[in-house]
VOGU-3710 file (C-alpha; in Angstrom, 3 decimals, decimal comma):
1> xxxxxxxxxx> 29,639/11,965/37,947  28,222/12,015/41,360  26,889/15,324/43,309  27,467/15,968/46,645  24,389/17,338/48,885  25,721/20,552/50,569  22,415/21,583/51,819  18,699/20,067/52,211  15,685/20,580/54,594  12,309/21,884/54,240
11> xxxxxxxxxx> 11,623/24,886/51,513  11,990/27,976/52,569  8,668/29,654/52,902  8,013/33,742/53,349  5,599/32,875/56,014  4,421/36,764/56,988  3,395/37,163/52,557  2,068/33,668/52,523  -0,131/34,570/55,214  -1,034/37,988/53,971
21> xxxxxxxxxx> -1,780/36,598/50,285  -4,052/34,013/51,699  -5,940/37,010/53,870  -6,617/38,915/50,476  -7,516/35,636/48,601  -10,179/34,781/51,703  -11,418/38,653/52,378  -11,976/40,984/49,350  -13,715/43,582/51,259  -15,359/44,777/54,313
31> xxxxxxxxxx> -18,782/42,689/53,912  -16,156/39,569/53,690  -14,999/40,472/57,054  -19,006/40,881/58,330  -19,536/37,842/57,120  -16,436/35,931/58,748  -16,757/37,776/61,999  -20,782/37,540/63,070  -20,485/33,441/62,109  -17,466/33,137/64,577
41> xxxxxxxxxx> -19,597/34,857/67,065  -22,222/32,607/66,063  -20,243/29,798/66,426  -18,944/30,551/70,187  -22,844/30,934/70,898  -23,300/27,322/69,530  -21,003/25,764/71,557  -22,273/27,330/74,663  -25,599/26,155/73,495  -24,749/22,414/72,449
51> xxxxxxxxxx> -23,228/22,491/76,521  -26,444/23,289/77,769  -26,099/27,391/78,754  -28,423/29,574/77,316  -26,740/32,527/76,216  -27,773/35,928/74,743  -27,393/35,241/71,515  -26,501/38,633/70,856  -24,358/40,172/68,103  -23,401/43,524/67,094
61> xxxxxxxxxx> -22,025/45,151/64,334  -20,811/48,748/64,063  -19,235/50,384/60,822  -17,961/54,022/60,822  -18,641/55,323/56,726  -16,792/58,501/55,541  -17,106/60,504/52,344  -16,635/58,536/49,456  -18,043/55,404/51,079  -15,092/54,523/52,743
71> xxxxxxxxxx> -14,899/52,617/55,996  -12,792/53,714/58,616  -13,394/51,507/61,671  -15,767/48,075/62,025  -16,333/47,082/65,323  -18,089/43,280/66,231  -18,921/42,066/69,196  -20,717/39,476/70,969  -21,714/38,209/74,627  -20,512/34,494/74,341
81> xxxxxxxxxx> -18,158/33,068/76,596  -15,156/34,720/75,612  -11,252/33,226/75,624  -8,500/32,998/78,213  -4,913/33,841/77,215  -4,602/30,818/76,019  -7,353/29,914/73,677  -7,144/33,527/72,299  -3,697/32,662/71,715  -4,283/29,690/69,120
91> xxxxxxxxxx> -6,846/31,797/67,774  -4,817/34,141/66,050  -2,577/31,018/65,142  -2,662/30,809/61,233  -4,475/27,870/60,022  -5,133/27,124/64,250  -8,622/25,402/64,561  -10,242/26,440/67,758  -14,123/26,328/66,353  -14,709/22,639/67,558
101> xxxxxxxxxx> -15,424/21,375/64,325  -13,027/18,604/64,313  -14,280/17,481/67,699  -17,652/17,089/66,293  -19,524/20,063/67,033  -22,333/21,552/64,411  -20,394/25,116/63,740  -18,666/26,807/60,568  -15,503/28,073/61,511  -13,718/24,421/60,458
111> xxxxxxxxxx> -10,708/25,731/58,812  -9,377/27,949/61,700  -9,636/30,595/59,667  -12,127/34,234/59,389  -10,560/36,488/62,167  -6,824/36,638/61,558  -7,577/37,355/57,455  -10,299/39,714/58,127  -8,051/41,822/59,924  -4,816/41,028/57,865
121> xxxxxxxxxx> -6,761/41,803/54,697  -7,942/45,093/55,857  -5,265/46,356/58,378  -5,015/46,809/62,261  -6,891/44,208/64,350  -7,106/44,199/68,728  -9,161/41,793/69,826  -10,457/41,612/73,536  -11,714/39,215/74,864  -13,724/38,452/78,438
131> xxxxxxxxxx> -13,694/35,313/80,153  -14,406/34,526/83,983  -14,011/38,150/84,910  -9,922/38,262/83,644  -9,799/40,207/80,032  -7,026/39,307/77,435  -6,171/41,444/74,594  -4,134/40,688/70,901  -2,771/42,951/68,368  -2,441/41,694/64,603
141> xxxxxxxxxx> -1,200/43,409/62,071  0,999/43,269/58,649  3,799/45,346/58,675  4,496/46,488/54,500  7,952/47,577/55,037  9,461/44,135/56,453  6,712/42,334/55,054  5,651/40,174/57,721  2,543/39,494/59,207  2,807/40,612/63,450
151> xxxxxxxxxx> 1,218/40,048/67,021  1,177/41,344/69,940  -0,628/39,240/73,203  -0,589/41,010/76,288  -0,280/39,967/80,145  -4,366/39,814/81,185  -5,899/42,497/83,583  -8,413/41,401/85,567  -10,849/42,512/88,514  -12,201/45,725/85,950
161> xxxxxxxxxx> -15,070/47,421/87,107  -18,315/47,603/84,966  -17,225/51,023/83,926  -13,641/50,143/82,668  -14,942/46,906/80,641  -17,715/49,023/79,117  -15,224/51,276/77,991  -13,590/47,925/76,134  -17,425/47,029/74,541  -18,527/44,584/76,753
171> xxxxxxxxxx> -21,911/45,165/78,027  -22,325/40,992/79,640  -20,288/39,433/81,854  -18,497/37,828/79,165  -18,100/37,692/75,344  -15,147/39,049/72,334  -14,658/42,585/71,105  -12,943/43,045/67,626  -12,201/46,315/66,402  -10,886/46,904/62,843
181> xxxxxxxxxx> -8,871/50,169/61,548  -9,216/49,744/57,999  -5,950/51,076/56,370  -6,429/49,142/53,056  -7,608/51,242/50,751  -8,238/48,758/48,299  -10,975/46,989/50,172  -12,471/49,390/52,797  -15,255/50,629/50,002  -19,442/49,864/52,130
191> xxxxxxxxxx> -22,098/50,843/50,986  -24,113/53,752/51,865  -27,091/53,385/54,725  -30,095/53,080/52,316  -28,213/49,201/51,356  -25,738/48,287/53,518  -28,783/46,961/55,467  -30,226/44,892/53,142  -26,585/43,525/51,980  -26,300/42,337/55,750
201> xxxxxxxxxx> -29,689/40,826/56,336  -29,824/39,321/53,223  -26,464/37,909/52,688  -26,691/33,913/52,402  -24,064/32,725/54,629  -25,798/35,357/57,580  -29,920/34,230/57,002  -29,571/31,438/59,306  -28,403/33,693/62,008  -30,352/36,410/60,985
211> xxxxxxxxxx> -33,195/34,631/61,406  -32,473/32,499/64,325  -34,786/33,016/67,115  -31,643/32,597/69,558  -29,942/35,223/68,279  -30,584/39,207/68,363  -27,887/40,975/65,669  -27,574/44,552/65,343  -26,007/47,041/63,319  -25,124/49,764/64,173
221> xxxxxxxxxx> -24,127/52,345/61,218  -22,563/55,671/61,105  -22,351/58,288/58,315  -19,770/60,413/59,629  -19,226/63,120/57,110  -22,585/63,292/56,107  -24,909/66,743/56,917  -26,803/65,348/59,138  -23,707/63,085/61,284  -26,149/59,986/60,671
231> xxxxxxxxxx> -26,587/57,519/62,893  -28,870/54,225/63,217  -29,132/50,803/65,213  -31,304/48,162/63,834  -31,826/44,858/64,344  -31,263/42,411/61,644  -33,452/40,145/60,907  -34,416/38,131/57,689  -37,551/36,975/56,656  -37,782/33,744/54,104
241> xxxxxxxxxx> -39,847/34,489/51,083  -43,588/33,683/51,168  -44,549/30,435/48,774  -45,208/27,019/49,308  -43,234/23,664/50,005  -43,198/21,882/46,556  -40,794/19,299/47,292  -39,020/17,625/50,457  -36,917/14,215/51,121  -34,129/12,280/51,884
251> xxxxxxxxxx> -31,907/11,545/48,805  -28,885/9,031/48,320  -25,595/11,350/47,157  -22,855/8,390/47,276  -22,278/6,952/50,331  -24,619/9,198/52,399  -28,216/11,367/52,525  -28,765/14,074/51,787  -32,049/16,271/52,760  -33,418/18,552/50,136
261> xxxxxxxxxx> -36,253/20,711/50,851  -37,474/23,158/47,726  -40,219/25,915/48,248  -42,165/27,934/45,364  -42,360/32,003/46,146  -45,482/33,521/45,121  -42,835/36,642/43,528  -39,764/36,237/41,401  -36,440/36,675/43,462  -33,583/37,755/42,711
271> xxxxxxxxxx> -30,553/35,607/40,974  -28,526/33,618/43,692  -25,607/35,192/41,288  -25,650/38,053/43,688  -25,213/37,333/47,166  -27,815/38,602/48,616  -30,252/36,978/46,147  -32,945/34,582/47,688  -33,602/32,542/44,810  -31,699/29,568/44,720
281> xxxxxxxxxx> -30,645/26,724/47,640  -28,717/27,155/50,510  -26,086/24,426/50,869  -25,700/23,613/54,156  -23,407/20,883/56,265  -23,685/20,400/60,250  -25,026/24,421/60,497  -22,469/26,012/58,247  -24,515/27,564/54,881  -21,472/27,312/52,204
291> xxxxxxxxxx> -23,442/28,075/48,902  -26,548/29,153/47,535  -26,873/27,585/44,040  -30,069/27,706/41,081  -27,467/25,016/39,731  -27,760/26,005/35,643  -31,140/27,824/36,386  -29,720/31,172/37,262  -30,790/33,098/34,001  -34,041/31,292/33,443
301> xxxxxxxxxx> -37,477/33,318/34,409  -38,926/30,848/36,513  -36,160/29,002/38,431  -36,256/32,611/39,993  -38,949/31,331/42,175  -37,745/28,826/43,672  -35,692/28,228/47,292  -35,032/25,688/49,701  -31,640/23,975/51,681  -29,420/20,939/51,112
311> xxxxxxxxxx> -28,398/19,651/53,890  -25,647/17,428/52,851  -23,429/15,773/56,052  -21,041/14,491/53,313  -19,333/17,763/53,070  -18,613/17,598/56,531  -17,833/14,062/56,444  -15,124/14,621/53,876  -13,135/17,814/55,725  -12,820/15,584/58,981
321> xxxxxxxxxx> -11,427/12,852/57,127  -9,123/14,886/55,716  -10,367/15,973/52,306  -10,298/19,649/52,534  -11,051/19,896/48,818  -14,922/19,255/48,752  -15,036/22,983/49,631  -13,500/26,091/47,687  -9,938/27,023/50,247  -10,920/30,947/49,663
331> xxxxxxxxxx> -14,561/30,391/51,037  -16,081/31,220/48,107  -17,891/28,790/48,345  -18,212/24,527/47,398  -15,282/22,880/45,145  -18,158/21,668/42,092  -15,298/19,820/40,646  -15,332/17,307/43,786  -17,020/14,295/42,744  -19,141/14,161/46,092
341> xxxxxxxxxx> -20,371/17,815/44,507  -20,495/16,754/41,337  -22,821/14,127/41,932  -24,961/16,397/44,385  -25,056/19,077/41,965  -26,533/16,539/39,059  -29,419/15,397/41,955  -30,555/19,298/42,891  -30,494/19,728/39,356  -33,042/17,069/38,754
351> xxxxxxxxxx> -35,376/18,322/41,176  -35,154/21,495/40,040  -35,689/20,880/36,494  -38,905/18,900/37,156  -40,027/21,553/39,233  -39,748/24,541/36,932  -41,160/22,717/33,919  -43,854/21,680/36,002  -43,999/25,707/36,517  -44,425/26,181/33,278
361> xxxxxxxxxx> -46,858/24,231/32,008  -49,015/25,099/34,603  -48,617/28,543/33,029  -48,783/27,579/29,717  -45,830/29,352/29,085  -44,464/26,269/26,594  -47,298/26,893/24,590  -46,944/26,157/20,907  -46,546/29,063/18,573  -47,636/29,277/15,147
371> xxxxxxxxxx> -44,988/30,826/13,133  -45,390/31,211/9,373  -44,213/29,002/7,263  -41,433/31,008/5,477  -40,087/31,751/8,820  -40,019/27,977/10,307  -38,343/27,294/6,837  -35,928/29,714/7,614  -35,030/28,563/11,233  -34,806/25,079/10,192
381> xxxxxxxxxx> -32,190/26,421/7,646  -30,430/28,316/10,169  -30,673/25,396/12,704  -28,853/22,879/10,032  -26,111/25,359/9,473  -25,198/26,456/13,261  -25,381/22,359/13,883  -23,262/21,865/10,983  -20,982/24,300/12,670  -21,283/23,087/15,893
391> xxxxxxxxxx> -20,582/19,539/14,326  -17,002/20,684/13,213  -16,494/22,122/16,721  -17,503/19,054/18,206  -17,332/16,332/16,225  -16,592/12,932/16,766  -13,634/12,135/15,168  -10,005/10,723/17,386  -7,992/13,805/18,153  -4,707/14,010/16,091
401> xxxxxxxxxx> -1,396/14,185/18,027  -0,785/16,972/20,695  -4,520/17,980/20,122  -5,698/16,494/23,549  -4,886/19,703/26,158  -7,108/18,520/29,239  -9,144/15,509/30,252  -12,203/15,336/28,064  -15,253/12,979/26,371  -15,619/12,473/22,721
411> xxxxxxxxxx> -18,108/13,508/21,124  -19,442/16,766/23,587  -22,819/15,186/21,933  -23,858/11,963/21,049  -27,161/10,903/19,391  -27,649/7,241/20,719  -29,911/4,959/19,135  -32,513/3,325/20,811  -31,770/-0,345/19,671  -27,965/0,171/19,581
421> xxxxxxxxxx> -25,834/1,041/22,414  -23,174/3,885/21,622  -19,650/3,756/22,193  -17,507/6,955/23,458  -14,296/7,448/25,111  -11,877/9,282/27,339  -9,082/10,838/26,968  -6,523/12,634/29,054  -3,000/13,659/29,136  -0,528/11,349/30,564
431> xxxxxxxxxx> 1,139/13,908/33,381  -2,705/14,881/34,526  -3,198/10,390/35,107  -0,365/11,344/37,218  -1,104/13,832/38,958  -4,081/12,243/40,282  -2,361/9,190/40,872  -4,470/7,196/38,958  -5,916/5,420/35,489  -9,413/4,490/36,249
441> xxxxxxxxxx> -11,748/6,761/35,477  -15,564/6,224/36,721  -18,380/6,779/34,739  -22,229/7,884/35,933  -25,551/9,629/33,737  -27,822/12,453/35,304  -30,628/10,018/33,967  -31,965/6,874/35,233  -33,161/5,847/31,546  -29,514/6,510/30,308
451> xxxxxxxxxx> -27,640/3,900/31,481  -23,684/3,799/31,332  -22,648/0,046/30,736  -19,652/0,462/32,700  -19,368/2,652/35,489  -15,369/2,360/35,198  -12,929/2,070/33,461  -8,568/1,770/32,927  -7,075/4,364/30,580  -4,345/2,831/28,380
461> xxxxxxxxxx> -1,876/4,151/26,006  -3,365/6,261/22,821  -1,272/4,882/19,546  -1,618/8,412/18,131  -0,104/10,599/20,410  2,198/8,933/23,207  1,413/11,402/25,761  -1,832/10,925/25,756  -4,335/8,052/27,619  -7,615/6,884/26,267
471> xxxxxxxxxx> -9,924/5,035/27,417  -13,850/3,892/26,011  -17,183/3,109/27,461  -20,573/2,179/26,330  -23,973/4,480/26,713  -27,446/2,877/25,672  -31,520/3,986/26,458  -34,750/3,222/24,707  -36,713/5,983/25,193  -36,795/8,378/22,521
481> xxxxxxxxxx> -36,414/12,299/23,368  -34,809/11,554/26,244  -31,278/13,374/27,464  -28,408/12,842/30,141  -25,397/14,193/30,835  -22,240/11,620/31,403  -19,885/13,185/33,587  -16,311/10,986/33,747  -14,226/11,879/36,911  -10,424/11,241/37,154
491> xxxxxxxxxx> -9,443/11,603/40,655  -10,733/15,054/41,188  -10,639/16,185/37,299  -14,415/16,075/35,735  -15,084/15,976/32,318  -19,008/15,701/30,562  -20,943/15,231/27,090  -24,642/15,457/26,489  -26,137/12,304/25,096  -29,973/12,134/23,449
501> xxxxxxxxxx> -31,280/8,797/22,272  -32,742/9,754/18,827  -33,499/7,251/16,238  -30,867/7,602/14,044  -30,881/6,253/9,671  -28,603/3,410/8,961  -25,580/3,472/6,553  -23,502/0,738/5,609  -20,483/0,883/7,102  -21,658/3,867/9,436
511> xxxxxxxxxx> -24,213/3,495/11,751  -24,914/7,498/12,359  -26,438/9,987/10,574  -24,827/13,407/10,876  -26,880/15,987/13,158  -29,641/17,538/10,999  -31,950/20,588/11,978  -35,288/18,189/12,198  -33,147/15,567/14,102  -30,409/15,101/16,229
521> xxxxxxxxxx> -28,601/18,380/15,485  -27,261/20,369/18,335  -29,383/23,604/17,022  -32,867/22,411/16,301  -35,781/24,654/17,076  -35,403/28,821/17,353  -39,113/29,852/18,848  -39,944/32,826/21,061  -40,564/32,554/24,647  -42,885/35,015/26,465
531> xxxxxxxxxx> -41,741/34,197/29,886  -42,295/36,996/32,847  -39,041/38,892/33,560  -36,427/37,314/31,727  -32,838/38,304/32,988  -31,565/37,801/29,298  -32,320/37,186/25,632  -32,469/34,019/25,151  -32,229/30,323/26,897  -30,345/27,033/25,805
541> xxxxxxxxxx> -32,660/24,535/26,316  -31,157/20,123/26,289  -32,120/19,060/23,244  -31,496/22,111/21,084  -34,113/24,874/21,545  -33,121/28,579/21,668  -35,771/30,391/23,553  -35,690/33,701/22,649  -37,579/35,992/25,195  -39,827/38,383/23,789
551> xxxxxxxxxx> -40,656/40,481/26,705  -36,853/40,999/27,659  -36,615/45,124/27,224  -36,578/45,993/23,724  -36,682/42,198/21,957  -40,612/41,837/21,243  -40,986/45,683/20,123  -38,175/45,343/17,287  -39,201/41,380/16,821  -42,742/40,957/17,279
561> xxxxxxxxxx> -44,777/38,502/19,132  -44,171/35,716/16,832  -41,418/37,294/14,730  -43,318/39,438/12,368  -41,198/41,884/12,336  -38,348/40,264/10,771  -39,170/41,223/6,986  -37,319/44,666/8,759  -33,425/45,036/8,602  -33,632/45,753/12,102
571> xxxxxxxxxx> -35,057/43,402/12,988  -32,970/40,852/11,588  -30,011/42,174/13,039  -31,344/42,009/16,844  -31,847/38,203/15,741  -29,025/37,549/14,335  -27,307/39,316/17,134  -29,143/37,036/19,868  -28,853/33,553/17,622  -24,586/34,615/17,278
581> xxxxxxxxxx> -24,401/34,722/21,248  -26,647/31,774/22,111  -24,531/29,846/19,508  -21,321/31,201/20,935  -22,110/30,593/24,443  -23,150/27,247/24,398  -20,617/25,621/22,267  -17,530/27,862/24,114  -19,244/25,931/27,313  -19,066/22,413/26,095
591> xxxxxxxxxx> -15,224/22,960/24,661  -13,817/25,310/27,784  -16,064/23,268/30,692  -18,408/24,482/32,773  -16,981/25,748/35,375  -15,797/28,459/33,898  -15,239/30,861/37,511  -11,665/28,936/37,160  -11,085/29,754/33,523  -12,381/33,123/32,252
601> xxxxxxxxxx> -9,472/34,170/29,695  -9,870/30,698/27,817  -13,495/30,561/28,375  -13,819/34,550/27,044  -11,597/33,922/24,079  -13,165/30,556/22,976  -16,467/32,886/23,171  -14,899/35,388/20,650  -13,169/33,002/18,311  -16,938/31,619/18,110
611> xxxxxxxxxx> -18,966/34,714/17,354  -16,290/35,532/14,774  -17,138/32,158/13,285  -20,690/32,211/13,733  -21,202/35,644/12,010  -20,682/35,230/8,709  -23,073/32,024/8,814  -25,657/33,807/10,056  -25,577/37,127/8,834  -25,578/35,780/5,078
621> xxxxxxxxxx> -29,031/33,508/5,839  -30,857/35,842/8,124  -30,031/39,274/6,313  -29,907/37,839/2,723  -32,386/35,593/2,287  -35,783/36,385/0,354  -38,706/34,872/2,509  -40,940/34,779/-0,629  -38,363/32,104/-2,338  -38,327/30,049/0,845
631> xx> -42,439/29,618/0,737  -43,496/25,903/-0,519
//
């Protein structure tokens, strides 16, 4: 039976939602907006600059705050060259690209995109703009009962007096106005005057302007319901941490450099987790900051003191060829799942590592602690049992059928012996090969002195489940103690397992020992940690170590320095508590993946299934046992 077409074409798309949904996705808030706003005036400052004028540089921001820290109106302007009728017409184009990115310049505003969502996101936008003496004005909006997003462009005025154009804003000759009634009620929360300062100066996509010696940004705030009808202007200007340069140079990140620059503060910063936190590197392509990562260091004590810049031109390299995918499409920041981030991520990490242990032992803060014997007797216990546990969540035997869900390595952990190279493999569901259009995955190690034997390799058909695709490589190293992560990439789908090269005992017919506590078990040393500040419990360290910090709040009163205190009940409890979550943490990491900002529900429940497991485990050796049997 054949069909006859009675209708085809292109899909029919709701183009005024579309565009709406994308403007919430990109701006969740009114310090979005900031954000978006100053680096487009920054931007029309750099291409006056990069054409030899020598503007102002100056940029100011003015937000209205009522009771209940809502804002009503945001106002930003600058004194750049402004837009005729025409260029501010494919500015308010969706997805229009009028920053001069694509023609090579150094700015930010590459995907067209920052002004139109900023105002769709949090309601009624005009724009006016000044150019050559003639001033143009546009009108966006979305309009919730048809549900389309609208415009309005009208016919330019020009020959204004000084008087009628500083009635618009403008205080130059030239430059943009854009004024913001915030009708969104959802996003117009700011915060009051004593922060909203240091939330602007500090932000990480802003500190390059901030503190740019070419440019002068102001804010201007305004508590109108407040007693006093307070108002302020201040310029905004940041001010790197003090501390030392502790590392600088040009590294190779796949087919281009990469320039890495890392400073020490003399205080502890705050965690880049917030965004105004100045620990942590700026990631930076062609002048646009995109990130500001610690890269896995984020919770420990003394990464906190450390900041720098990446500046990596392959980012920019790979949006004007077309690969829009090396960076996040909501702005939130880099796509770590690209392999050109992938493989700069495992670099900074590197560096970083080296630096903070360095850190450390120039603190002595890795010094060895004496713990008595019943209690090493106990953690060594402990440590078998969580690896033993770990072992059946991990272990290395071929997945049965419909048991492969995403693209992963086997085992998460591999103890490698030195003499004997270890095999692993790959394996992915069929429809994922094809949605990447491809069968060859490629291969690399975060370590030098891990080597993979094939960098590459073709994923065939798996005889025990027919939807699935495996494939197998070879790791090997000779130097004992030492660890690497092997990261496979599929297209643009990443999978990774830990490998240690650990002298392993020889079996016939099975060249592996399972993971013990005293050698290559994934749990096998629980010691306390007396790092400054700690922003947690406890630390996963490669290798197996679960640093337990005793001057978090509350840990080393109820523990002890050197965990006395744990003939008490309580004191057991706050352990076994802290040993349930480090267990539960790392293991739900290795199963779910680490990038877990795409996949909180499975990444949440893996973490509960976990502790529920874990409990019982630990709770019957750390509450139960008699440290007087355990002596000897």
């Amino acid at each position: 039976m054949e069909f006859t077409i009675a209708q085809s074409g292109q899909l029919p798309v709701n183009q005024g939602r579309l565009v709406k949904s994308l403007a919430d996705s990109t701006v969740r808030g009114v310090m979005d907006a900031v954000v978006e706003l100053v680096t487009n005036c920054d931007d029309s400052y750099v291409r006056q600059e990069q054409e030899g004028e020598n503007p102002s540089g100056r940029i100011d921001i003015y937000i209205d705050r009522v009771t209940g820290g809502h804002c009503k109106e945001l106002k930003i302007t600058d004194e750049a060259s402004g837009m005729d009728y025409q260029t501010l017409g494919r500015a308010i184009e969706f997805s229009g690209e009028t920053s001069g990115f694509k023609e090579g310049r150094s700015v930010r505003g590459f995907f067209g995109r920052g002004l139109k969502e900023s105002i769709l996101a949090l309601g009624i936008g005009t724009i006016y703009t000044l150019k050559d003496g003639v001033l143009s004005r546009a009108v966006i909006c979305y309009d919730e009962k048809i549900k389309e997003s609208k415009y309005e462009l009208s016919v330019p005025i020009q020959n204004l007096s000084k008087e009628e154009l500083l009635g618009y804003g403008f205080l130059g000759d030239s430059g943009t106005v854009v004024q913001i009634n915030i009708t969104n009620q959802k996003k117009d929360h700011i915060l009051g005057r004593f922060h909203i300062e240091d939330q602007i100066v500090n932000h990480y996509a802003l500190r390059d302007i901030n503190s740019s010696p070419k440019r002068n940004v102001f804010l201007h705030f305004s508590d109108v319901d407040s007693k006093d009808k307070f108002k302020s202007s201040i310029p905004m200007k940041y001010k790197f941490p003090e501390g030392k340069l502790v590392f600088e140079g040009d590294e190779k990140v796949i087919d281009t450099v990469v320039h890495i620059k890392i400073s020490e503060s003399t205080e502890q910063l705050q965690t880049p987790k917030n965004s105004t936190g100045q620990a942590g590197l700026l990631i930076k392509t062609e002048g646009s900051v995109l990130d500001n990562q610690l890269f896995g260091f984020e919770t420990d004590p003394n990464g906190l003191f450390f900041f720098g810049e990446v500046i990596a031109p392959g980012i920019a390299k790979a949006i004007r060829a077309g690969d829009e995918s090396v960076v996040d499409f909501n702005r939130s920041g880099l796509s770590w799942n690209h392999p050109y981030n992938k493989s700069l991520e495992e670099l900074c990490k590197e560096k970083l590592g080296k630096l903070i242990q360095t850190r450390k032992e120039r603190l002595r803060l890795e010094k060895k602690v004496e713990l008595s014997e019943p209690i090493n007797n106990l953690f060594s216990k402990l440590c078998k049992e969580l690896s033993d546990l770990a072992k059946d969540e991990l272990e290395d035997k071929e997945p049965g059928p419909g048991e492969v869900k995403n693209f992963v390595i086997k085992p998460l952990f591999a103890n490698v012996d030195p003499k004997t190279p270890r095999t692993l493999s790959v394996y992915s569901p069929k429809y994922l090969a094809e949605d990447e259009n491809t069968k060859i995955v490629k291969i690399i190690s975060s370590n030098a002195n891990i080597k993979v034997l094939s960098d590459s390799i073709t994923l065939e058909e798996y005889k025990r489940d027919q939807n699935v695709l495996k494939g197998t490589f070879k790791v090997a190293g000779e130097n004992v103690g030492e660890v690497a992560q092997i990261t496979a990439s599929l297209g643009g789908v990443t999978a990774s397992a830990e490998v240690r090269i650990h002298e392993l005992g020889h079996r016939p017919g099975n060249p592996y020992t399972p993971p013990t506590s005293s050698g290559g078990g994934v749990f096998r040393k629980i010691e306390p940690a007396y790092d400054e500040a700690p922003i947690q419990r406890f630390q996963y360290v490669p290798g197996g170590t679960i640093r337990i910090f005793i001057k978090f709040p509350g840990v080393g009163d109820i523990l002890g320095e050197n965990f006395e205190s744990i003939e008490s009940q309580d004191a057991r409890i706050v352990l076994s508590e802290i040993v349930i979550e480090a267990f539960s943490r790392h293991i739900s990491r290795q199963r779910v993946g680490k990038y877990i900002e795409e996949q909180i529900d499975p990444f949440t429940s893996e973490m509960d299934r976990l502790r529920k497991k874990a409990t019982k485990t630990v709770y019957n050796i750390l509450l139960k046992a008699d440290l007087k049997e355990l002596i000897g």
